[in-house]
VOGUGU-609825 format. One record per residue (C-alpha): x, y, z; chain; residue number from 1. Coordinates in nm, 4 decimals. Layout:
<r><x>X</x><y>Y</y><z>Z</z><chain>A</chain><n>NUM</n></r>
...
This chain:
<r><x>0.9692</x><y>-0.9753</y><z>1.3009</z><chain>A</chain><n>1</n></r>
<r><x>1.0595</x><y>-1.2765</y><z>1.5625</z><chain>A</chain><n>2</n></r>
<r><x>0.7984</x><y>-1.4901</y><z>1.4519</z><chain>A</chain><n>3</n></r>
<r><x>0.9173</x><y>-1.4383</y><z>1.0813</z><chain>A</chain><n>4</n></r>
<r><x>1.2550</x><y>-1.4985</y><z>1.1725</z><chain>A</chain><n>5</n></r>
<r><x>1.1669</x><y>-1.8074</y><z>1.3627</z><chain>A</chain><n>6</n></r>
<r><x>0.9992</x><y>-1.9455</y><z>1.0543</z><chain>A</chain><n>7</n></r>
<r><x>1.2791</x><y>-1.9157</y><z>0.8188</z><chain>A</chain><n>8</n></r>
<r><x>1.4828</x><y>-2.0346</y><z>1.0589</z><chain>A</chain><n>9</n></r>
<r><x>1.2569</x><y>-2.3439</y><z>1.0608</z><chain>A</chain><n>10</n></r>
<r><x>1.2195</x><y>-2.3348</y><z>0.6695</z><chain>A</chain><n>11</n></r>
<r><x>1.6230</x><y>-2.2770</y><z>0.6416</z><chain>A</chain><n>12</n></r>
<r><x>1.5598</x><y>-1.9750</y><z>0.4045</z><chain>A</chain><n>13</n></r>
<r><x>1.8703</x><y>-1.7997</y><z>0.4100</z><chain>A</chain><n>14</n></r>
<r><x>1.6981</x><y>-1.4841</y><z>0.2388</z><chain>A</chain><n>15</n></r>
<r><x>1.5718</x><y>-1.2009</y><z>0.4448</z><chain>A</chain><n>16</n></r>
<r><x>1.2223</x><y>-1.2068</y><z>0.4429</z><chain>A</chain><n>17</n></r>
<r><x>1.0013</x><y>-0.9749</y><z>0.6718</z><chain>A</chain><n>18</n></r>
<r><x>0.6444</x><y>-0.9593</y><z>0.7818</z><chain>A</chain><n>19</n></r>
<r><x>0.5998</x><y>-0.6606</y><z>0.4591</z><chain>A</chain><n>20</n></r>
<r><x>0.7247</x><y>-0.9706</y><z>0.2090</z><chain>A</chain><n>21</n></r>
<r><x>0.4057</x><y>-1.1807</y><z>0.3393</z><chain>A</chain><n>22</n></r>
<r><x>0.1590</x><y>-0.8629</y><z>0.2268</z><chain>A</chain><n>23</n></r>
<r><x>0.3320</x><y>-0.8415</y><z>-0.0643</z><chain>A</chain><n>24</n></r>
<r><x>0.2998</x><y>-1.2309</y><z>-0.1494</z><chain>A</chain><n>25</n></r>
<r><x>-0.0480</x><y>-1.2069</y><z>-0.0013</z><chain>A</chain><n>26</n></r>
<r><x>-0.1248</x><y>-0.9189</y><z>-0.2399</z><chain>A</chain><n>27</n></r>
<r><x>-0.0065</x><y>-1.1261</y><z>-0.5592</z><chain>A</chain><n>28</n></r>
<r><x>-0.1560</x><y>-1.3998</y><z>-0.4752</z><chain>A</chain><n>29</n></r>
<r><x>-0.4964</x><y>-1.2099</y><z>-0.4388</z><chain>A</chain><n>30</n></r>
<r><x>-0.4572</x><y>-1.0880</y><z>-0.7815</z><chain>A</chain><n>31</n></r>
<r><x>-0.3688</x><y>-1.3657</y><z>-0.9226</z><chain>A</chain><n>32</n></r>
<r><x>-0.7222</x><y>-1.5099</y><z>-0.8639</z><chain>A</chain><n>33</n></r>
<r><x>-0.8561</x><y>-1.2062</y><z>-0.9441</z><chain>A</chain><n>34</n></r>
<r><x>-0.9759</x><y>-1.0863</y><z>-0.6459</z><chain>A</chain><n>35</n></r>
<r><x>-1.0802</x><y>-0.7160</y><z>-0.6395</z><chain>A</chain><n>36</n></r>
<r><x>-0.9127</x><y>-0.4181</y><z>-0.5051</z><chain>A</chain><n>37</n></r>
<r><x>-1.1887</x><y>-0.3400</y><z>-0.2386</z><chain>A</chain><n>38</n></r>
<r><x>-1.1194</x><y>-0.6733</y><z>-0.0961</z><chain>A</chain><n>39</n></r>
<r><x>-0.7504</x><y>-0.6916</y><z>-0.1286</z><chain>A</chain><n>40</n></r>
<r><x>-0.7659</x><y>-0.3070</y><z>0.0169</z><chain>A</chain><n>41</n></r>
<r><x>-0.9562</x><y>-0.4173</y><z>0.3242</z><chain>A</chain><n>42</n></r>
<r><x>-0.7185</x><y>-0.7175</y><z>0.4102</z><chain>A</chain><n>43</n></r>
<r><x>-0.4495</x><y>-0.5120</y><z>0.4172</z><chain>A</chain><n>44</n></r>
<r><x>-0.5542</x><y>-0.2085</y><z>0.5506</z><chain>A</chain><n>45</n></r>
<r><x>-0.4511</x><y>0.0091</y><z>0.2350</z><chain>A</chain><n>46</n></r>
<r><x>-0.6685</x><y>0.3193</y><z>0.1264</z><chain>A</chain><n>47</n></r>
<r><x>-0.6047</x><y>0.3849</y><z>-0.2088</z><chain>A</chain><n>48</n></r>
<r><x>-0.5730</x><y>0.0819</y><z>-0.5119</z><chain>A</chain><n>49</n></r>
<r><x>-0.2572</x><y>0.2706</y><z>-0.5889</z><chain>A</chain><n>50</n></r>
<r><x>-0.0921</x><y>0.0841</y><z>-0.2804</z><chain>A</chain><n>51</n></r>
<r><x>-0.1947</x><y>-0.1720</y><z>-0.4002</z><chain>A</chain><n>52</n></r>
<r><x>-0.0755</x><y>-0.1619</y><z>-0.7236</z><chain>A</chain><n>53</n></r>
<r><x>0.2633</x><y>-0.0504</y><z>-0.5226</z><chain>A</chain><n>54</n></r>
<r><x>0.2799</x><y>-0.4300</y><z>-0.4246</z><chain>A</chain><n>55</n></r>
<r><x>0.2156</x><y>-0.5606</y><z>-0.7533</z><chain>A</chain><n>56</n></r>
<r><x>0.5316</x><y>-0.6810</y><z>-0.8851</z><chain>A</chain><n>57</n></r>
<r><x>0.4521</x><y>-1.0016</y><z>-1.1075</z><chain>A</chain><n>58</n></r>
<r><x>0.4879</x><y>-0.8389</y><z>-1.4246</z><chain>A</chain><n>59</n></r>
<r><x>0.8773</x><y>-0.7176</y><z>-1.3194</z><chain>A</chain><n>60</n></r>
<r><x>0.9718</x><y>-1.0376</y><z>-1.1801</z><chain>A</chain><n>61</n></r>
<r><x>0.8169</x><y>-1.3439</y><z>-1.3536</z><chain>A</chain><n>62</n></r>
<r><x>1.0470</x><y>-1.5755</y><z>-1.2832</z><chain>A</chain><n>63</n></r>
<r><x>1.0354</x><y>-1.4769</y><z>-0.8937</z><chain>A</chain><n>64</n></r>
<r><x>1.0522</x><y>-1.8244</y><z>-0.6553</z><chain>A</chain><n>65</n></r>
<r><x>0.7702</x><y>-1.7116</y><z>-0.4009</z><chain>A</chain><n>66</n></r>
<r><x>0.4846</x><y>-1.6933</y><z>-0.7414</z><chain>A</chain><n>67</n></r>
<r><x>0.5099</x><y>-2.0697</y><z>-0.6558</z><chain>A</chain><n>68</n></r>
<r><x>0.4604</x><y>-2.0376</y><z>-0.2885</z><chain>A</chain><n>69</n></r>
<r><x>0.1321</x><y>-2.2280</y><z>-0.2595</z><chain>A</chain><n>70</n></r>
<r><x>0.2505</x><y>-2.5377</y><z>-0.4590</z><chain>A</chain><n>71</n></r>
<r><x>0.4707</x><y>-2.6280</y><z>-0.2018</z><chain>A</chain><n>72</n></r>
<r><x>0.1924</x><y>-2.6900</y><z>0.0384</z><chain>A</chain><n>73</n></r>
């Protein structure tokens, strides 16, 4: 939680973001390029697809800032 702190500290992003926002960025990135569950499911440690699907929140917030995350670098 420091580290993540110390970054948008750095970053001056006034939001509060935790080390559970990068898996879920992480996860929605990896299905965005279509990568499969098994994969995805082994990088995060998750069991069941259904976790997975937990994550998955690009169809209920299209518009959301971090979809464009990569771009910046």
């Amino acid at each position: 939680m420091q580290i993540t702190q110390k970054l948008c500290d750095r970053l001056q992003i006034n939001k509060k973001i935790t080390p559970h926002s990068f898996r879920k960025t992480f996860i929605e990135l990896s299905l965005n390029k279509n990568e499969n569950y098994n994969n995805i499911m082994n990088a995060t440690g998750h069991k069941t697809s259904q976790m997975i699907r937990y994550y998955d929140y690009r169809d209920k917030v299209k518009n959301n800032a971090i979809n464009g995350f990569w771009d910046v670098f």
